[in-house]
C-alpha positions in Angstrom: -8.4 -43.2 -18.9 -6.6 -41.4 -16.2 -8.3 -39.3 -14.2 -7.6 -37.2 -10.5 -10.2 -35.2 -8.3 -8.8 -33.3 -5.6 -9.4 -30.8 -3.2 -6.8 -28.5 -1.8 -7.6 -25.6 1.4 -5.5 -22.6 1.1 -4.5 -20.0 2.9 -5.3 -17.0 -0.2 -8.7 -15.8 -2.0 -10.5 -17.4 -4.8 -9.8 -14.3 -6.5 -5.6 -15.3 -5.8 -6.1 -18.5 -7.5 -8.3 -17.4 -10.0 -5.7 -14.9 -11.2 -2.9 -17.2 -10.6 -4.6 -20.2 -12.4 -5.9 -18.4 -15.5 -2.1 -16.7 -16.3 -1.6 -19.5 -18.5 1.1 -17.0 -20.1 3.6 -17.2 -17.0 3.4 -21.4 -16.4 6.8 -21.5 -17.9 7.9 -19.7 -15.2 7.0 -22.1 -12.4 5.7 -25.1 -13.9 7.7 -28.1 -14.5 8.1 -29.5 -18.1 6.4 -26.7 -20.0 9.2 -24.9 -21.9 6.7 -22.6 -23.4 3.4 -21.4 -23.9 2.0 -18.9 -27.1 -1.4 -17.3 -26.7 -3.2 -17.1 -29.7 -6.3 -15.0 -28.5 -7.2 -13.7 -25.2 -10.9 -12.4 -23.3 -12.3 -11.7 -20.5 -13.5 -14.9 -20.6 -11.5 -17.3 -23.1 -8.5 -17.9 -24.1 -6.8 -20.3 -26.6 -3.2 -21.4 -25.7 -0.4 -24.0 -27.5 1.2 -25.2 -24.4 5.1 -27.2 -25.5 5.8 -29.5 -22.5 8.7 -31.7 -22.7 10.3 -34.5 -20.9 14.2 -36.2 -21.4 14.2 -34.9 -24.8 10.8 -35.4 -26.3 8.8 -32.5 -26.7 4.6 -31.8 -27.6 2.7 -29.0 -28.4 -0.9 -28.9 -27.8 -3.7 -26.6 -27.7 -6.5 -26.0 -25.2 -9.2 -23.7 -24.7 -8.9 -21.8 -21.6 -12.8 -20.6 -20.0 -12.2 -18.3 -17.3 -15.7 -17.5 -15.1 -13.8 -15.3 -13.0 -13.5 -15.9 -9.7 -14.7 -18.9 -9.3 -13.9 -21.4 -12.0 -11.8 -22.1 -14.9 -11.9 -25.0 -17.3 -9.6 -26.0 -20.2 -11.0 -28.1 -23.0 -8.5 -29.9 -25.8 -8.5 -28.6 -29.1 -5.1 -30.6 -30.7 -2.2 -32.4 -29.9 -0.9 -35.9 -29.3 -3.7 -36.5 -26.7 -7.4 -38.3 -27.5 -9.0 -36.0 -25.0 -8.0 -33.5 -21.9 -10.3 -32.6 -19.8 -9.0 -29.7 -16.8 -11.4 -28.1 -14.2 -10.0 -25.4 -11.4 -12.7 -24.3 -9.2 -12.3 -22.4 -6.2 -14.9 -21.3 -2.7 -14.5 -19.2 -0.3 -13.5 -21.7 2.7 -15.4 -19.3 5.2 -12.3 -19.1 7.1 -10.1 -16.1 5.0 -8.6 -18.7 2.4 -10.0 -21.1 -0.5 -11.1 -24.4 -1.4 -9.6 -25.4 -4.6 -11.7 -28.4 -6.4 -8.9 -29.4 -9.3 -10.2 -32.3 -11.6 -8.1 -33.3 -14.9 -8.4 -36.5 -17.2 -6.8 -37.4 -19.9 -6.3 -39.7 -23.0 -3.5 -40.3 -25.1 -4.1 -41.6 -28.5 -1.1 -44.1 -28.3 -2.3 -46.8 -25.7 2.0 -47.2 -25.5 2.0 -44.0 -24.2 -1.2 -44.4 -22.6 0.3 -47.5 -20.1 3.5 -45.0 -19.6 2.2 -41.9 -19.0 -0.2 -44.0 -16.3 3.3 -45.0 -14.3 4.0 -41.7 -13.8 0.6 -39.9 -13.6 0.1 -39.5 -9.4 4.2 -38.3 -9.3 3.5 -35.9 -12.0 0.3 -34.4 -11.0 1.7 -34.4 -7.3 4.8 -32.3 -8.5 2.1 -29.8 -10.7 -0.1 -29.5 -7.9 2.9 -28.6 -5.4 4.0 -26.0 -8.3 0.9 -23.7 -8.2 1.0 -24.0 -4.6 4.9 -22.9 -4.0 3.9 -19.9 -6.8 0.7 -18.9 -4.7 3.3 -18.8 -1.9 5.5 -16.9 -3.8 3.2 -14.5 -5.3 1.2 -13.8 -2.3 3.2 -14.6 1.0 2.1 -18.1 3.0 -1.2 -16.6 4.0 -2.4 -16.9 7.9 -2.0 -20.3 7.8 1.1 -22.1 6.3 -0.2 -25.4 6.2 -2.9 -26.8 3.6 -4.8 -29.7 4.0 -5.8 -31.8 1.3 -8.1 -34.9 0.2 -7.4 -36.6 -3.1 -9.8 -39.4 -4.7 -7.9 -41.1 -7.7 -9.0 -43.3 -10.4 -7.1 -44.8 -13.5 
């Protein structure tokens, strides 16, 4: 099962990424291959989401629950779709610095082991072009912060 840990230091507050994170409703926007997103209820707290992502003509819809413990953490748990199981944590501390640490953690499971093998080609290329998407939208949403530059760890295992 695939599965990335990573954390990311950023020039904005927890509060930013919080916000930016848990607007599942504007990912179309910025996000590459999600085409569109309907939100069946909406909390303080939770939220449940279809999400339709597609790629060279083949197109999914699934749906996740969405916790939001705002401002520190935010957590998506499968409900349907074509995958086995999807697992998504966001969690984000104050860097002591004036900008964030963001802990991102996903793993994943497709109930096809064909697609399973694919989607494992393409999974650090993919994830890399996500994770560079939230970060050009912080940018865009909230200037490039003090610091322009991020620095990042990343621990992988498939």
């Amino acid at each position: 099962m695939p599965k990335h840990n990573e954390t990311r230091q950023l020039p904005y507050s927890p509060e930013q990424m919080f916000d930016l994170v848990s607007n599942v409703s504007a990912y179309p926007q910025f996000l590459p291959w999600v085409s569109a997103i309907r939100i069946r209820s909406d909390s303080e707290s939770e939220m449940v989401a279809d999400m339709i992502v597609g790629f060279k003509g083949i197109s999914e819809s699934f749906t996740s629950r969405v916790h939001k413990h705002r401002p520190d953490h935010v957590r998506v748990d499968y409900l349907n779709g074509p995958l086995k199981h999807l697992h998504n944590e966001w969690r984000f501390r104050d860097d002591g610095q004036g900008g964030v640490l963001v802990d991102f953690e996903v793993e994943f499971e497709f109930k096809n082991r064909i697609f399973e093998m694919l989607a494992g080609q393409f999974f650090d290329k993919a994830l890399r072009k996500m994770i560079g998407a939230f970060e050009t939208r912080a940018a865009a949403l909230y200037g490039a912060g003090e610091s322009g530059s991020s620095n990042s760890s990343a621990h992988n295992a498939a």
